[in-house]
VEXMAR-583448 format. One line per 8 residues: their letters; for each residue x, y, z of C-alpha. Coordinates in steps of 0.25 Angstrom, whole numbers, always signed. Each point is the difference from the previous one (the first is absolute). Layout:
<atoms>
a = X Y Z | ...
</atoms>
This chain:
<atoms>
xxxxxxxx = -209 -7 -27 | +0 -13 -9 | +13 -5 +4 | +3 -13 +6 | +10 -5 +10 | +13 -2 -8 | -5 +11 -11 | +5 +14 -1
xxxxxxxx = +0 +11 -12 | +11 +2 -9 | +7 +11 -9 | +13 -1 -5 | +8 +11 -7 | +4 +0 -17 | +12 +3 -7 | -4 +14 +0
xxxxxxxx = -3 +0 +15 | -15 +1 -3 | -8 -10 +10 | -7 -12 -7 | -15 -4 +3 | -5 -4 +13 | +0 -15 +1 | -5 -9 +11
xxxxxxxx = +9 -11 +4 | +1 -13 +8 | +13 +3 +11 | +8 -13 +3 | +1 -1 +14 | +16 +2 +4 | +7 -14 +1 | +8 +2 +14
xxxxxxxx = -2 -5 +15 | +5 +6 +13 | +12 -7 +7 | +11 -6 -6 | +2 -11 -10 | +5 -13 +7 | +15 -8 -2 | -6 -9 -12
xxxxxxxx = -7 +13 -8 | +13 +8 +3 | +8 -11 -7 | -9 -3 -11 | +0 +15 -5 | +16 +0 +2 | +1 -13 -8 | -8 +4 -12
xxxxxxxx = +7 +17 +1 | +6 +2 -14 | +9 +8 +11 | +3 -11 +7 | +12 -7 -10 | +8 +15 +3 | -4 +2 +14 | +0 -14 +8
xxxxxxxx = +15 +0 +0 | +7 +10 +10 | +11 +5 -4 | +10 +7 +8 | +8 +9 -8 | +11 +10 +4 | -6 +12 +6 | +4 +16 -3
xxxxxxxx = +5 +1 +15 | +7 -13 -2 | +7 +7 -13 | +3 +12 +6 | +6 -6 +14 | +10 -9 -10 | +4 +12 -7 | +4 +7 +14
xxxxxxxx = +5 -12 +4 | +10 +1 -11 | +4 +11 +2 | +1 +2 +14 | +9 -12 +0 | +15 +2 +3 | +10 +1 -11 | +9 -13 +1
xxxxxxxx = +15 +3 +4 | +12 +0 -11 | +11 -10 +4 | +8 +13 +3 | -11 +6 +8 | +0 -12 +9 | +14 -3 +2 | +2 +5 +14
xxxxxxxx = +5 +14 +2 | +0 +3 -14 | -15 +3 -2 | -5 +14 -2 | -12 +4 +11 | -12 -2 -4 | -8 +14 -3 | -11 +1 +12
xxxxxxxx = -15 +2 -5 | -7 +8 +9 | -15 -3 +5 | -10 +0 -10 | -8 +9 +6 | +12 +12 +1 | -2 +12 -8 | +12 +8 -1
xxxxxxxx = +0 +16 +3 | -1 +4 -15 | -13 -11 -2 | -5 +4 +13 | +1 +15 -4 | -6 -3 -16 | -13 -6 +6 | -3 +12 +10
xxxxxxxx = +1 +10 -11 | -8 -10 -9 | -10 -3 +10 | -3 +15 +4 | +0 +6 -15 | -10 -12 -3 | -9 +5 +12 | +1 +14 -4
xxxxxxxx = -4 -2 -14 | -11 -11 +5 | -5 +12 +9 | -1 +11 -14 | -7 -11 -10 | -11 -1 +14 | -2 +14 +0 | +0 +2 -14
xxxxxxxx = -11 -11 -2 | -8 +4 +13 | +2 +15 -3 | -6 -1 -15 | -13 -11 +4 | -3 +12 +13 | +0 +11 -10 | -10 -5 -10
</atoms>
């Protein structure tokens, strides 16, 4: 009932976890404002950053995607031609690749049988699991 404006009452916890006396104490009022900070606060608090030596200058370094699409790149490339190969109508056909999205029967026949054990077996761990939490 004593307090002031700017006062409140204060406990903290020990080493143990046991509280420590109740003490009254001055609150410091929070230094912030509302709005934003203009162009010349903005560059004053960049300019004396300890971060700002690392982070001022972009750098654009090669990206994962960039890695990867060079490394597809190489290896989707065509083979270059052997002098024989290119001499005309001595040259063996070159092997046809299919689409990248044909599966052939065999694949086609591996993933259905995958796919339906996986859902069967997903079906029994859900009944096993819902059956036990229903009965108890």
């Amino acid at each position: 009932m004593e307090l002031g404006i700017g006062e409140a009452l204060v406990s903290t916890l020990g080493g143990k976890g046991i509280p420590s006396v109740v003490e009254r104490t001055l609150i410091r009022p929070p230094a912030s404002r509302l709005g934003a900070i203009t162009p010349a606060e903005r560059e004053a608090i960049m300019r004396t950053s300890p971060l700002g030596a690392r982070y001022d200058q972009p750098i654009d370094r090669q990206s994962a995607y960039e890695m990867l699409k060079e490394r597809a790149d190489k290896v989707i490339a065509p083979p270059r031609q052997t002098e024989e190969a290119a001499s005309v109508g001595r040259g063996e056909p070159e092997p046809r690749v299919s689409g990248g999205n044909r599966q052939t029967v065999m694949e086609a026949m591996v993933k259905s049988v995958v796919r339906s054990l996986g859902s069967s077996l997903g079906r029994q761990i859900a009944r096993g699991i819902l059956g036990s939490i229903l009965k108890s």
